[in-house]
N, C-alpha and C positions, 0 to 999 in steps of 0.2 A: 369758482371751482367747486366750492361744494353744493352748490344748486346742480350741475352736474353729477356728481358724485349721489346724490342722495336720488336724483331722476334714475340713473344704472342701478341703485339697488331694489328700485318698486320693480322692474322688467319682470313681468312673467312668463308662463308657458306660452301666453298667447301671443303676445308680444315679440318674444323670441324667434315663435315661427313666421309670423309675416313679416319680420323681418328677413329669416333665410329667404321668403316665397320672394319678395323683392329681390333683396342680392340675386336667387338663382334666375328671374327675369330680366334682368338688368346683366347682368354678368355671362347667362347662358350655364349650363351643365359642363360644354368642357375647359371650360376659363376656369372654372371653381376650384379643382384639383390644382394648376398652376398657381395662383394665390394662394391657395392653402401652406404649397411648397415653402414657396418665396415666404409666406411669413413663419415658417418651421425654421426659413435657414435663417431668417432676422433674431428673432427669438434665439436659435445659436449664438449667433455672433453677440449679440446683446450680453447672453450670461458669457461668453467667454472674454467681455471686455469689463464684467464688476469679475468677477475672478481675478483679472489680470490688478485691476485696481485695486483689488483685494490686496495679493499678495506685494504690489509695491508699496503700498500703505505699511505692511506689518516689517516690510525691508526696512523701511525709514526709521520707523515706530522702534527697529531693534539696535539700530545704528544712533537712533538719539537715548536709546538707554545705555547704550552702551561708551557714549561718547563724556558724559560726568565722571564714572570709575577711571578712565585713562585719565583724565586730567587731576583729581585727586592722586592719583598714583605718583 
């Protein structure tokens, strides 16, 4: 994984672009826009499912602070 990780941070300008030139000959001009979409709406969903896991984490998190003072009590 981090042989990976360390190959994505050398990527430069040039790299970048023949990479696009690929994708846009391999995929074509009007497919690129749909893709693009589709991973804008993934990318949504994505953050709206660590949010969601966010806030049931801190639900929990407040219900187990909260659950020793009642039993003390």
């Amino acid at each position: 994984m981090s042989i990976l990780l360390n190959s994505i941070a050398f990527l430069g300008t040039p790299e970048l672009i023949a990479i696009g030139v690929l994708i846009l000959l391999f995929f074509g001009g009007a497919k690129i826009p749909q893709m693009m979409r589709g991973l804008g709406r993934g990318m949504g969903e994505f953050k709206k499912g660590v949010e969601e896991g966010k806030r049931s984490f801190d639900e929990l998190k407040t219900v187990d602070d909260d659950e020793p003072n009642a039993k003390a009590n």
